[in-house]
C-alpha positions in Angstrom: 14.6 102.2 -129.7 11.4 103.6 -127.6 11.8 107.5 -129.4 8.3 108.9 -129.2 6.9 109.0 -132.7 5.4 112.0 -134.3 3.1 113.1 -137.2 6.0 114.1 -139.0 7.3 110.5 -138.7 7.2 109.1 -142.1 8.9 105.5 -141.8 8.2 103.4 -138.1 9.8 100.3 -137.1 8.5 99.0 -134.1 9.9 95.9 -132.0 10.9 94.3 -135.6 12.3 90.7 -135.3 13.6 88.6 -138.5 14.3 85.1 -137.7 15.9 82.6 -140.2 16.2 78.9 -140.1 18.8 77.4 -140.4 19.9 73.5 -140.2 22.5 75.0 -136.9 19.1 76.5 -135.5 17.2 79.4 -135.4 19.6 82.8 -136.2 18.1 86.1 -134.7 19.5 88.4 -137.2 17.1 91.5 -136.0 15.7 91.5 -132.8 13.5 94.2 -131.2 14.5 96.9 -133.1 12.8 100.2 -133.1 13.4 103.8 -135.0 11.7 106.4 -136.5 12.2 108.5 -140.0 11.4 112.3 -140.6 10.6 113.6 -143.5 13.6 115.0 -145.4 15.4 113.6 -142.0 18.9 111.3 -142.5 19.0 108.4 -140.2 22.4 106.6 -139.8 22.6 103.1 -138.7 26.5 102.1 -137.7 27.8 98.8 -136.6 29.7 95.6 -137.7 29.0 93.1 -140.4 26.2 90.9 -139.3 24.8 93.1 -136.7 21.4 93.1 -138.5 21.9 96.5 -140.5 20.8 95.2 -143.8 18.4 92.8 -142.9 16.7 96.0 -141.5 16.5 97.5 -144.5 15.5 94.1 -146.6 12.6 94.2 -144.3 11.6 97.2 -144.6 11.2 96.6 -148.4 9.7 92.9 -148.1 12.7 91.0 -149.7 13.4 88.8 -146.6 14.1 85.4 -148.8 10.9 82.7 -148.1 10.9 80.4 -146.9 14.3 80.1 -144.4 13.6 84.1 -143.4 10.5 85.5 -141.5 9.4 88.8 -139.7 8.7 87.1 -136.5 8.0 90.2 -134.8 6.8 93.8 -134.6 5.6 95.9 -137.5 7.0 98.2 -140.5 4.9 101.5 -140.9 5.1 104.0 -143.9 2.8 106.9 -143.4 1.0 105.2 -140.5 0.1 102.2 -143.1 1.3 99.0 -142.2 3.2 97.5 -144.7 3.5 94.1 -143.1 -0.8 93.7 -143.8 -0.4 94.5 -147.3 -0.7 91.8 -150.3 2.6 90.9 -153.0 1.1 93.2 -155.4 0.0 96.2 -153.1 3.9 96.2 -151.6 5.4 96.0 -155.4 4.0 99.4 -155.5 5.2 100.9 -153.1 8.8 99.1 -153.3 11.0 101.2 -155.8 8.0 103.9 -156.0 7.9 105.6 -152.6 10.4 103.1 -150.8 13.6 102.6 -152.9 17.2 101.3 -152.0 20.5 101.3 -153.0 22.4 98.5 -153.0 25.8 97.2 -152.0 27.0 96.2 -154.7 25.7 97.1 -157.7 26.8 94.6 -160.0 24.9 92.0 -158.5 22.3 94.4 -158.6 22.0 95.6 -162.0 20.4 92.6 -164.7 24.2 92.3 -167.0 21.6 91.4 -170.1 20.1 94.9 -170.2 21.0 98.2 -170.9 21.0 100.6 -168.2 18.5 103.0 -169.8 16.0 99.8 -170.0 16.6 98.9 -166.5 15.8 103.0 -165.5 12.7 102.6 -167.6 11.2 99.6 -166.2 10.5 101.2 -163.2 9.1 104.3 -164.3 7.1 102.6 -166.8 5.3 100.0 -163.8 5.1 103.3 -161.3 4.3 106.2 -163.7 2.9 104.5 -166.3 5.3 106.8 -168.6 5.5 104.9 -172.5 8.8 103.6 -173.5 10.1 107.2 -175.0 9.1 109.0 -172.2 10.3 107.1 -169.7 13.5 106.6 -171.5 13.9 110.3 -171.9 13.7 110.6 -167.8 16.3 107.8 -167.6 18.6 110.3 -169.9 17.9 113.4 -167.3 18.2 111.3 -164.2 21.6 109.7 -165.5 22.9 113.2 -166.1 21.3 114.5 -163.1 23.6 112.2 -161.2 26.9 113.6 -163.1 27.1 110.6 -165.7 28.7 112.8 -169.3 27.1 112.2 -172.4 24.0 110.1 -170.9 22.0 109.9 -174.0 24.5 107.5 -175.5 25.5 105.4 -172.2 21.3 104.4 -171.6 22.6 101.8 -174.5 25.7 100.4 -172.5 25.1 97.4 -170.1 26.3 97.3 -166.2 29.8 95.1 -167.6 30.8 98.3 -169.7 30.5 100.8 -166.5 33.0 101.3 -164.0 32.2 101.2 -160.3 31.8 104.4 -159.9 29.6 104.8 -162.7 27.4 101.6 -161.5 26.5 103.0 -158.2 25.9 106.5 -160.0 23.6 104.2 -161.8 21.7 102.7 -158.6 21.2 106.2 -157.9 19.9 107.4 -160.7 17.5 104.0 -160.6 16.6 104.4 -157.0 15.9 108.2 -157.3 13.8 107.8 -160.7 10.5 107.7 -159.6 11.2 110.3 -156.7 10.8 108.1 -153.7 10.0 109.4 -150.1 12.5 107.0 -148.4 16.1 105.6 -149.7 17.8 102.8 -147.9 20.8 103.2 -148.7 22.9 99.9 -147.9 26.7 100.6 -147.6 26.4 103.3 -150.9 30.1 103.6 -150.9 31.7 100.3 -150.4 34.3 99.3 -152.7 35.2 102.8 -153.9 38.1 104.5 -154.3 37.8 107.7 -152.0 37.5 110.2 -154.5 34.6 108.3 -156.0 33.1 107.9 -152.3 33.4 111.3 -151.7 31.8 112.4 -155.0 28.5 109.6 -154.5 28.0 111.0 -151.1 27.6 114.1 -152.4 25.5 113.7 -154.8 22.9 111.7 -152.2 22.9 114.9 -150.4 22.3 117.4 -153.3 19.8 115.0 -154.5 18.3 114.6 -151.1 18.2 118.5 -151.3 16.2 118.5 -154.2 13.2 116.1 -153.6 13.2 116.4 -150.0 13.9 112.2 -149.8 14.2 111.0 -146.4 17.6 108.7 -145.8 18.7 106.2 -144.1 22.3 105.3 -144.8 23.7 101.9 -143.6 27.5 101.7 -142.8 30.2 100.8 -141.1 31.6 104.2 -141.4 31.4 106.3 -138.1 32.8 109.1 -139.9 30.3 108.8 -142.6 27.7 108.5 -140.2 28.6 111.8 -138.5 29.0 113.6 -141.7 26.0 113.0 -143.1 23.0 112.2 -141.0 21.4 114.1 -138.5 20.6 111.0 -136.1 22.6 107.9 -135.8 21.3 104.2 -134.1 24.5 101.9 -133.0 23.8 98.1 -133.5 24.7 95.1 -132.3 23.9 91.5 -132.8 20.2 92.5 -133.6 19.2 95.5 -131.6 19.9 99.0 -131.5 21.9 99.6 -128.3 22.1 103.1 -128.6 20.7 106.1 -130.8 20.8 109.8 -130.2 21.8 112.9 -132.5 25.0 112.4 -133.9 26.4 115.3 -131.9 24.8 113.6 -128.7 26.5 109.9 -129.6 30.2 111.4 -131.1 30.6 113.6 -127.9 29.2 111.9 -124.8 28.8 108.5 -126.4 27.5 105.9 -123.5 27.5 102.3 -124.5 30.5 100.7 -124.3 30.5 99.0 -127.6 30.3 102.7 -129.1 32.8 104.5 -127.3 35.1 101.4 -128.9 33.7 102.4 -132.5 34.6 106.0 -132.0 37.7 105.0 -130.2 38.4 102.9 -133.1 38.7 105.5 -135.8 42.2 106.5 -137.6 43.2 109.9 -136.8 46.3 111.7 -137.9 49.1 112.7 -134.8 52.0 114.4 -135.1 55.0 115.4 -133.0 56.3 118.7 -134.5 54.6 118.3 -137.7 55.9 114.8 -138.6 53.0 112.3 -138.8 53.8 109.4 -136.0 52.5 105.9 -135.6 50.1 104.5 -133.0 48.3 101.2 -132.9 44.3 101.4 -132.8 42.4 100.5 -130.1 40.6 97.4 -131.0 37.5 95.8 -129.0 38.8 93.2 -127.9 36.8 89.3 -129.1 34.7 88.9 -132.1 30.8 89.4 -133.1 28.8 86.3 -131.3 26.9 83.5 -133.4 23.5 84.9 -133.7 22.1 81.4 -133.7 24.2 81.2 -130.2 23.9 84.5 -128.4 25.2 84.4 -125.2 22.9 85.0 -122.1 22.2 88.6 -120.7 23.7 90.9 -122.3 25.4 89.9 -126.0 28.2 92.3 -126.1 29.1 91.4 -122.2 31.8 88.9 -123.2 33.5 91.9 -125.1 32.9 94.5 -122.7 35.4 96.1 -120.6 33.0 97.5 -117.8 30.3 94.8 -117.8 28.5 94.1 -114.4 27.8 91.0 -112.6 24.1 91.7 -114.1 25.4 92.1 -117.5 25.9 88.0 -117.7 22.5 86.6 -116.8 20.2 89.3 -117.9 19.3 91.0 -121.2 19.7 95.4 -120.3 16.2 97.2 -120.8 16.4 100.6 -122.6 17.5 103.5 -120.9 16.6 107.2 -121.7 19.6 109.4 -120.3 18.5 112.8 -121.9 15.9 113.8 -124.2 16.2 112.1 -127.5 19.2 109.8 -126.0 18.6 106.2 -125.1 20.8 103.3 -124.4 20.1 99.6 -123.4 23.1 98.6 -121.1 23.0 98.3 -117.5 25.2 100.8 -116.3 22.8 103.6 -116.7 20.1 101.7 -114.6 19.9 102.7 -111.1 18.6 99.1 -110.4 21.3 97.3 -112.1 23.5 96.2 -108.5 19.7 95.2 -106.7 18.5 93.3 -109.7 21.2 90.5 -109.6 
């Protein structure tokens, strides 16, 4: 969203759009949207499958797929240089070298013909030009930095031998290796059990600790979100429709599609200490066809309190406080004159 950008900013996205075609038509999977990343700083980025989140991220790193995908909009800036004016070859060294990412799943991710240890080295071999003992004596520390027992003799198992847990242990260890200054980190714990969740998380955050890496974690999970990141950006179908700290969004949330997330999250009652049932609040409709938004506002066919205005045009960005903006009419003085 329009958050002023300071020297300390590290990663800027500014009005980013991603268009893909498609034989249906043109899908908007990312449109407009704008954040900033501190150094050191956690940014989350909350919302439901297909509203863009990832696409962000692949953009970011310059792995939109060619021909069918394109940035059709805006720019990507990593310490002030912009990425989106760089060749193939001058991105490759930055991606996995001062921009890494973790992946949803790593089993698609990881190459099943390799060792692990060989896939750690690669990259620290291209990026700091270590020789194949050397950088295979990193891989050992960074697999046992990341809590992986006995590491010298797993750097010879493949990705099929692993167990999830151990995989995405793995990405880390991969991602971290050549001590990036920004991790995407796409949906880290998807698929894992809680314990393991719980344990990966973690271990991002002591890691973050350590070499000062700047995050920003991608979920689903609101109560991720607020546990581990400083800042949080709500999206939906393409654009960022609110962002604030995460103290600002889980107390005084404003857009209406995020009080429903918050609403939306499982929490324990009891009537004299015996756990009791109660359905969850659901918003109500499904995500629109981003090759068929709907006019005006996209989440007004879902929204409980949407205005006559909310129908025919598109909400501009509001800033309610310092450091809190929202785009949705009703914080727009204007919104009842403008229709």
């Amino acid at each position: 969203m329009d958050q002023p950008v300071t020297e300390s900013s590290l990663l800027t996205v500014r009005d980013l759009d991603v268009r893909f075609d498609t034989p249906a038509g043109p899908l908007h999977a990312v449109r407009g949207v704008s954040f900033h990343l501190g150094r050191g700083e956690t940014l989350g980025i909350v919302g439901e499958s297909g509203s863009g989140k990832s696409v962000t991220a692949l953009a970011i790193l310059g792995l939109i797929p060619r021909p069918s995908g394109t940035i059709s909009g805006g720019g990507i800036f990593f310490e002030g240089e912009d990425l989106g004016a760089l060749s193939p070859e001058q991105m490759r060294k930055i991606r996995g070298n001062k921009i890494a990412m973790i992946f949803q799943e790593p089993m698609t991710c990881l190459n099943p013909v390799f060792t692990i240890g060989f896939q750690i080295a690669e990259a620290l071999k291209l990026h700091r030009r270590m020789r194949q003992r050397e950088a295979l004596d990193h891989a050992i520390g960074m697999l046992d930095k990341v809590g992986i027992p006995l590491p010298a003799r797993r750097i010879n198992e493949y990705p099929h031998q692993l167990s999830g847990g151990t995989r995405q242990r793995v990405m880390i260890a991969m991602a971290l290796a050549c001590n990036p200054q920004v991790l995407l980190a796409d949906e880290p714990t998807t698929a894992l059990d809680v314990t393991i969740q719980a344990q990966i998380i973690d271990l991002m955050l002591a890691l973050q600790h350590e070499y000062g890496t700047a995050i920003v974690l991608i979920s689903h999970d609101m109560g991720l979100i607020a546990e581990t990141s400083e800042r949080v950006a709500v999206m939906y179908a393409g654009r960022i429709v609110e962002e604030s700290t995460v103290e600002r969004v889980f107390t005084n949330p404003l857009h209406p599609y995020t009080v429903g997330l918050l609403a939306s999250i499982p929490r324990l009652r009891t009537t004299r200490g015996v756990p009791r049932k109660k359905k969850l609040p659901a918003i109500a409709g499904i995500v629109p066809n981003p090759v068929d938004l709907p006019q005006g506002c996209a989440f007004q066919p879902r929204c409980p309190r949407a205005l006559a205005v909310c129908a025919v045009r598109e909400p501009p960005v509001q800033q309610t406080a310092p450091g809190h903006c929202v785009r949705c009419w009703l914080y727009d003085p204007s919104a009842n004159r403008s229709f």
